[in-house]
N, C-alpha and C positions, 0 to 999 in steps of 0.2 A: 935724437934723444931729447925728451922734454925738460925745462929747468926745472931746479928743484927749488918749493917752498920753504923757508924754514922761519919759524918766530922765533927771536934770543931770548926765550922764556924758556925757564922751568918745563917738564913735561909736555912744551907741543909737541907735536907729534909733526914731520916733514909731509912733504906733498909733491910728485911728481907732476907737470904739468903740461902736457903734449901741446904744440901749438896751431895741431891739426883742424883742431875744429875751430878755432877761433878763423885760421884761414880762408876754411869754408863759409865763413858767416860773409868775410871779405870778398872772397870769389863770388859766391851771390848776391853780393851787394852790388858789385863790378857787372856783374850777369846780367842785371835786370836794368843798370844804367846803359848798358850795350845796345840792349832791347827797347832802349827807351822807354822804360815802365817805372820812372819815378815814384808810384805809387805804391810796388810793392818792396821797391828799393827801401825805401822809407820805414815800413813795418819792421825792418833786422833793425831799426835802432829801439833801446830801452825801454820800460816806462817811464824811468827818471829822466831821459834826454827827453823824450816826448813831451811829459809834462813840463820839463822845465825850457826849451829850446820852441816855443812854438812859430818863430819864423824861418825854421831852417826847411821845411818844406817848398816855401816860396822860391829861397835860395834855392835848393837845389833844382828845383823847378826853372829857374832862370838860367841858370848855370848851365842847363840842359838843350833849352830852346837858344838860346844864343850862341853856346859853341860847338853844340851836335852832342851824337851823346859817345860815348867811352869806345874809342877804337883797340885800344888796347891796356893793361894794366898789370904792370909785372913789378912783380915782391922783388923789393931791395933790401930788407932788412924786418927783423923779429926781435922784439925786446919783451924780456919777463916783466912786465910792471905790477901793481896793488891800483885798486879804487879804495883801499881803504879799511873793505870787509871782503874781498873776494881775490881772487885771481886773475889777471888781466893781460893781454899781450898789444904791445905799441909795435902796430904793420905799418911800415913806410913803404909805399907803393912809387912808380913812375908810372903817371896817367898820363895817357894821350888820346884826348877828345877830338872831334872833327875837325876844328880849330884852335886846339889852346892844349898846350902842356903843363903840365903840373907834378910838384912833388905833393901826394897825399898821404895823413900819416891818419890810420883807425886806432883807436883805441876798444879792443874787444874786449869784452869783462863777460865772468860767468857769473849765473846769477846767484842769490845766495841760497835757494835753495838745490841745487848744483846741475841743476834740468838741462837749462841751456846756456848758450853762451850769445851777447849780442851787442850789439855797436854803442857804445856811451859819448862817444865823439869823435870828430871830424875834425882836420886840419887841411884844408889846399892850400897849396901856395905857387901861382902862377911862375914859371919858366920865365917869361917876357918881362912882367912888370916887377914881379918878386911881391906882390899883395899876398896876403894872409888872410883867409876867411877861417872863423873859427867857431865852431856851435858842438858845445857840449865839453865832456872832460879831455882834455891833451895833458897828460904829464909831460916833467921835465924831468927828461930820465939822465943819472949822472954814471960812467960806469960802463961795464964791458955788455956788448949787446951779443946774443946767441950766433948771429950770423956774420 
């Protein structure tokens, strides 16, 4: 069952919010880093991450050629978050690359005008060494998570 939106205003109106698709945007993100196709991995993020992140390409590019690409990627958790003007869900993933482990958290946001939904930022954080790479929005969410 989706959370539900609600503004502590006068007359908003609530908002069901499935977290199906956001998943999907994640699972083809994961999909296409499996396949090693950086390229179109890259396209499910934003235009504001794009515009605004324009080194994370490289990185993920690096990230790719150095530790292999995405052996596996399995949902550990779902959280209701905001960007601020839309809808968002923070998917914490266990990624495991051809060589390197990671906890990866997406932040999927739908857009505002409600089309689609697509990646606004990235968080890995290496298993081994405990490093943090980070490009684009990561909330700090406080509070009970859906899953």
């Amino acid at each position: 069952m989706g959370a539900l939106i609600s503004e502590l205003l006068p007359g908003c109106n609530a908002e069901s919010v499935e977290p199906g698709l956001p998943i999907n945007v994640a699972s083809n993100f994961y999909g296409y880093l499996r396949a090693g196709d950086v390229k179109n991995a890259l396209t499910l993020f934003s235009p504001e991450f794009q515009n605004s992140v324009s080194s994370w390409p490289n990185v993920l590019g690096s990230i790719q050629s150095k530790f292999g690409s995405v052996v596996t990627a399995d949902l550990q958790n779902t959280t209701l978050a905001s960007n601020g003007h839309a809808p968002c869900y923070l998917l914490v993933y266990k990624v495991k690359r051809e060589s390197l482990e990671s906890h990866e958290k997406l932040f999927v946001c739908r857009s505002d005008d409600k089309s689609k939904w697509a990646l606004d930022g990235q968080q890995l954080n290496r298993d081994d060494t405990g490093t943090d790479l980070v490009g684009g929005k990561i909330p700090k969410i406080f509070g009970v998570s859906s899953n």
